[in-house]
N, C-alpha and C positions, 0 to 999 in steps of 0.2 A: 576370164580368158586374157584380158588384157594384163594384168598382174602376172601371169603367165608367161605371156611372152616379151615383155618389160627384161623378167630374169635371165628368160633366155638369150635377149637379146645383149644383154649387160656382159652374161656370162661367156656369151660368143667371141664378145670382144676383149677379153682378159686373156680368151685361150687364144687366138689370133698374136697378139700381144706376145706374151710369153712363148710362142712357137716363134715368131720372129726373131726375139732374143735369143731363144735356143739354135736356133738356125745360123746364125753368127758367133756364135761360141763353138757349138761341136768342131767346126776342124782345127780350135784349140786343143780341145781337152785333152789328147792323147801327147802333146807334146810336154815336154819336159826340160825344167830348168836343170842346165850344168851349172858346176860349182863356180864357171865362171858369170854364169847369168846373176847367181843369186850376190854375189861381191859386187854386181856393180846396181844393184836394187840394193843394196843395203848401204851403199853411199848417201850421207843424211843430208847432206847440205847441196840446195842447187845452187851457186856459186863452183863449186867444189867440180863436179859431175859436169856443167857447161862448159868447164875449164877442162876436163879431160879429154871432151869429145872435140874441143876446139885444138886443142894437142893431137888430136892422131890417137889418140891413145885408144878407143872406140868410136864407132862413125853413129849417129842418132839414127839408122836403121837398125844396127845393134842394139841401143839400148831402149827404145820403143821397141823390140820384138822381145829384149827381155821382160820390160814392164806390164806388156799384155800379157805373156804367159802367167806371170806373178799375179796379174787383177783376176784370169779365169781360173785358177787355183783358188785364189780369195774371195771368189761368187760361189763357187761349189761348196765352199766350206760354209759360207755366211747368207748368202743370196743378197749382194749388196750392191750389184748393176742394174740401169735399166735400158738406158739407150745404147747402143755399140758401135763404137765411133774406131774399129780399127782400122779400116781400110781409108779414110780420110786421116789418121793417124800416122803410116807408113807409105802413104804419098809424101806428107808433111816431109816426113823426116828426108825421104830422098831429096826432096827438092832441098832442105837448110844440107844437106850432107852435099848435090850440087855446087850451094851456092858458095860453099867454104873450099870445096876446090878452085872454083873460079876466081874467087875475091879475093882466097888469103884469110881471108876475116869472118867473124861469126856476123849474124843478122841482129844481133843483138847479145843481150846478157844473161839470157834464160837459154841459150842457142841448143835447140835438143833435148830439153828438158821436158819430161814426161809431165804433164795435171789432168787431174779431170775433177767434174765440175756435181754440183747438187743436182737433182732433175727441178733444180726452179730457174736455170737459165739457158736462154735458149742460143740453141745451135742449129743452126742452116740445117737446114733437110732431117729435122729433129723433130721428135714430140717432145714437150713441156708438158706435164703432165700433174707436175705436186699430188699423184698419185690418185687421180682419179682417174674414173673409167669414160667418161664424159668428155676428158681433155685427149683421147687418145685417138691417134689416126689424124691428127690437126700439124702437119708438121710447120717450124718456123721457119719464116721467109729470112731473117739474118743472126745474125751470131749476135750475141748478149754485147754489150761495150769493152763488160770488165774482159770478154775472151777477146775481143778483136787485141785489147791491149796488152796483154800476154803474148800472143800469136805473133804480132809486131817486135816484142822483146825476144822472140823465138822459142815460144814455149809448146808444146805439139797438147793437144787435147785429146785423151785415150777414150773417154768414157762420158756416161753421166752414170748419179749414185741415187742409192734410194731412201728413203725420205717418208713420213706420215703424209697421211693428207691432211690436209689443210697448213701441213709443218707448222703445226701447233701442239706439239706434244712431245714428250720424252723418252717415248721409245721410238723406232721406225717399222711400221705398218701399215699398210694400205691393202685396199680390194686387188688394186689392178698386178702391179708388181709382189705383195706378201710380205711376210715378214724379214727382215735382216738380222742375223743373230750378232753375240759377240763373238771375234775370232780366236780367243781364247778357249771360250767354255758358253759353247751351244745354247744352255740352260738359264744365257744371261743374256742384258740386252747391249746394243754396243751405244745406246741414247739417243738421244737425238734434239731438235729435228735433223741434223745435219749426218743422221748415222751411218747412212752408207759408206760416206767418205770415211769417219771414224772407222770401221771395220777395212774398205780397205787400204786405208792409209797404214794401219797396226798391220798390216800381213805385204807389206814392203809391194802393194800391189799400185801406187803411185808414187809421185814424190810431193808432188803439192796439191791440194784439195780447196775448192771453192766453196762455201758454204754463205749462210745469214746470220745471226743473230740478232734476238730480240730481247727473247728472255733467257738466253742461256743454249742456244742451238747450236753453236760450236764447241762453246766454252763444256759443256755436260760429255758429249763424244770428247772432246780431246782428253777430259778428266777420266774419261773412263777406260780408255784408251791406251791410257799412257801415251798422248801426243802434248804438245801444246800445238795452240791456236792465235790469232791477233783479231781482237775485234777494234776498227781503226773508231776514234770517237767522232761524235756529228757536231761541227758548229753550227 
């Protein structure tokens, strides 16, 4: 009996979980990128994209409402999200799209610039999960370092991405969130452990992706990919 309800109990909280997730995506899913959403998710360089939106030329509600669309297109295809950070996403972006009316000036050099993040760092009113069923329902009390210092450079945080558990292996799967595929061809894996962002980084569904490396956890997703990566070195 107890083995029993062990499962049950496990299994409650994966569907709980992924009904969550689903619940923040659907009033995506019916919407659709125009030709102008997808030219400016297809913009490679942040440098490039901060400087447009700091010109007038697109306001960072614009192009966060593009880059969500682009990320729930590239879950559907791949299943490579886990947390859903849109609504803390297109606050973000009003407020830097405020703040450059009032200023003149961007808040920095990433100013509107779409990332999201591995599910192994944590974000306020977030689960951290590294994909277990264990870590879920625990949400974190403050934002990771490396994201407050993004954020501070003016970077907005769309998502987090999915990942093995224990993020010790080469493909991305876990109990609680499933498999992520490649965005290519289904039948393949997009690596890992950093995969989610590998899949959807390759489907123009971010612009910059945060990941680890140990033995190869970005470096394997970006090869696979067709992205590159930086792994910085440790002195």
């Amino acid at each position: 009996m107890h083995e029993t309800s062990t499962q049950a109990d496990w299994q409650s909280v994966v569907a709980s979980k992924r009904k969550q997730r689903a619940d923040l995506l659907n009033p995506w899913l019916s919407e659709l990128s125009s030709p102008e959403e997808v030219a400016v998710t297809s913009i490679p360089d942040a440098a490039l994209l901060s400087h447009k939106i700091c010109n007038k030329e697109f306001t960072a509600v614009y192009v966060t409402t593009a880059y969500i669309k682009r990320a729930v297109i590239a879950h559907k295809q791949t299943n490579c999200l886990t947390e859903i950070c849109f609504k803390r996403a297109l606050d973000r972006a009003k407020n830097l799209d405020n703040y450059l009316a009032q200023h003149g000036k961007p808040i920095g050099p990433l100013h509107g610039v779409p990332f999201t993040v591995k599910d192994q760092f944590n974000l306020k009113g977030f689960d951290t999960t590294l994909g277990y069923v264990g870590r879920a329902n625990k949400t974190a009390t403050e934002d990771a370092v490396f994201v407050q210092i993004l954020e501070r450079l003016g970077g907005i945080v769309l998502a987090k991405t999915n990942l093995p558990q224990t993020i010790m292996w080469c493909e991305t799967d876990n109990p609680l969130w499933g498999l992520t595929v490649n965005p290519k061809n289904s039948n393949l894996t997009p690596g890992g452990s950093t995969g989610g962002e590998g899949a959807l980084l390759a489907f123009n569904g971010s612009l910059l992706g945060l990941g680890t490396d140990i033995g190869g956890s970005v470096r394997i997703p970006a090869h696979i990919n067709g992205l590159y990566s930086l792994k910085p070195s440790v002195s």
